[in-house]
C-alpha positions as a LaTeX table, in Angstrom:
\begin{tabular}{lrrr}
\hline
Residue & $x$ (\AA) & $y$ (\AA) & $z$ (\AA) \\
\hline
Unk1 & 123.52 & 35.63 & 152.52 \\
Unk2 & 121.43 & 38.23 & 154.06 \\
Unk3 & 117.78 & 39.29 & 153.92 \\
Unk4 & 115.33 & 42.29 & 155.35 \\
Unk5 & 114.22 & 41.44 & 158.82 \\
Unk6 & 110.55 & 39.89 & 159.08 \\
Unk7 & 111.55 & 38.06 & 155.78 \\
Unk8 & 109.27 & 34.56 & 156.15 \\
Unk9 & 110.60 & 31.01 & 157.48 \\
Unk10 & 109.55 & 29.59 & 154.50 \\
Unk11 & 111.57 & 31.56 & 152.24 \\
Unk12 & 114.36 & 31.63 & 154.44 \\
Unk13 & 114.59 & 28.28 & 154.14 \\
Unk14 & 114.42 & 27.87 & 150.57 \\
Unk15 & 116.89 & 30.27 & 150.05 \\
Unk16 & 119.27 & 28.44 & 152.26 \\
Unk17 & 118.36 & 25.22 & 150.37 \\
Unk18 & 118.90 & 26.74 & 147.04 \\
Unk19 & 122.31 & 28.73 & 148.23 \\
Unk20 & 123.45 & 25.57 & 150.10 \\
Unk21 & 123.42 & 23.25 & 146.66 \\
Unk22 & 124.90 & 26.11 & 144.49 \\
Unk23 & 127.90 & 25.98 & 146.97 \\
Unk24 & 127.99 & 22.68 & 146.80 \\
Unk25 & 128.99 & 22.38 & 142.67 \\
Unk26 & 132.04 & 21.91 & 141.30 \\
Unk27 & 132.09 & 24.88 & 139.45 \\
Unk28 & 131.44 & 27.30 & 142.59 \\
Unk29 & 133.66 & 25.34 & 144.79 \\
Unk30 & 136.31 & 26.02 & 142.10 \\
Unk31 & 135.59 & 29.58 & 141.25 \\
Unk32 & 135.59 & 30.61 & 145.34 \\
Unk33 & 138.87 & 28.44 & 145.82 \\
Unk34 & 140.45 & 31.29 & 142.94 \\
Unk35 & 139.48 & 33.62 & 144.70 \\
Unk36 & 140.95 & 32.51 & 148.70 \\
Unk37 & 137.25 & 32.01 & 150.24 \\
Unk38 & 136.39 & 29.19 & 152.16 \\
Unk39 & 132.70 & 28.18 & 151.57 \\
Unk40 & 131.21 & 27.87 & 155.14 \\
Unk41 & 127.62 & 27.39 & 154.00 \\
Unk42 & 125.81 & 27.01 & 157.59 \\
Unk43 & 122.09 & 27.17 & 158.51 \\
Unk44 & 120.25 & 30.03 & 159.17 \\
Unk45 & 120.20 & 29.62 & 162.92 \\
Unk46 & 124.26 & 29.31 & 162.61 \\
Unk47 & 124.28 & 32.24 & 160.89 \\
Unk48 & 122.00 & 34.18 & 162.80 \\
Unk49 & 124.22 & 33.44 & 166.50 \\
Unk50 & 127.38 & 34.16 & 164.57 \\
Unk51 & 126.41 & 37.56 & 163.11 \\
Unk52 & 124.54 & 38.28 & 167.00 \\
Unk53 & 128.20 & 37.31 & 168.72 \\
Unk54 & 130.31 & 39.49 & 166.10 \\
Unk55 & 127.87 & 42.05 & 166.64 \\
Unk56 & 128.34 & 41.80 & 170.35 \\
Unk57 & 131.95 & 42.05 & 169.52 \\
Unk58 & 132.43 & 44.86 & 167.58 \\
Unk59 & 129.90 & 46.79 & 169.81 \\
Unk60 & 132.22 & 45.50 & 172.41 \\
Unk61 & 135.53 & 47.47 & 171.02 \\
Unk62 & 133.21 & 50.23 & 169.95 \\
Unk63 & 132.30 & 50.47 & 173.25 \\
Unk64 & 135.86 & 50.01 & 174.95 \\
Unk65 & 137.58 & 52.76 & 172.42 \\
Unk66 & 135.56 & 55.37 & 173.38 \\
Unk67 & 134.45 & 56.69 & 170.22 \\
Unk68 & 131.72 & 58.84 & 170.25 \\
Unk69 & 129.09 & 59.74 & 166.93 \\
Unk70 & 129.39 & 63.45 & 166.42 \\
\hline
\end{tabular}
């Protein structure tokens, strides 16, 4: 789950609270195993270094490619 930037602690942390215990039913575990995702369901902080390093990465091959914007 993703927010705006500047988006308060406090509700960043009640979202993850709330999205953390949905995951955590039966009936969502079910539905996402039909459908061939794997429920991860880390913290915010998790989530925030893993979208930094995969950003790093793709600007990384962006970088090593040599495409240019036009």
């Amino acid at each position: 789950m993703i927010g705006p930037a500047g988006l308060p602690k406090l509700i960043v942390d009640q979202l993850s609270l709330q999205a953390k215990a949905a995951l955590e039913t039966q009936k969502v575990k079910e539905y996402f195993a039909t459908q061939c995702v794997t429920i991860i369901g880390s913290d915010p902080a998790t989530a925030e270094k893993f979208f930094q390093a995969d950003l790093e990465k793709h600007q990384n091959l962006v970088t090593a490619s040599g495409a240019k914007l036009e």
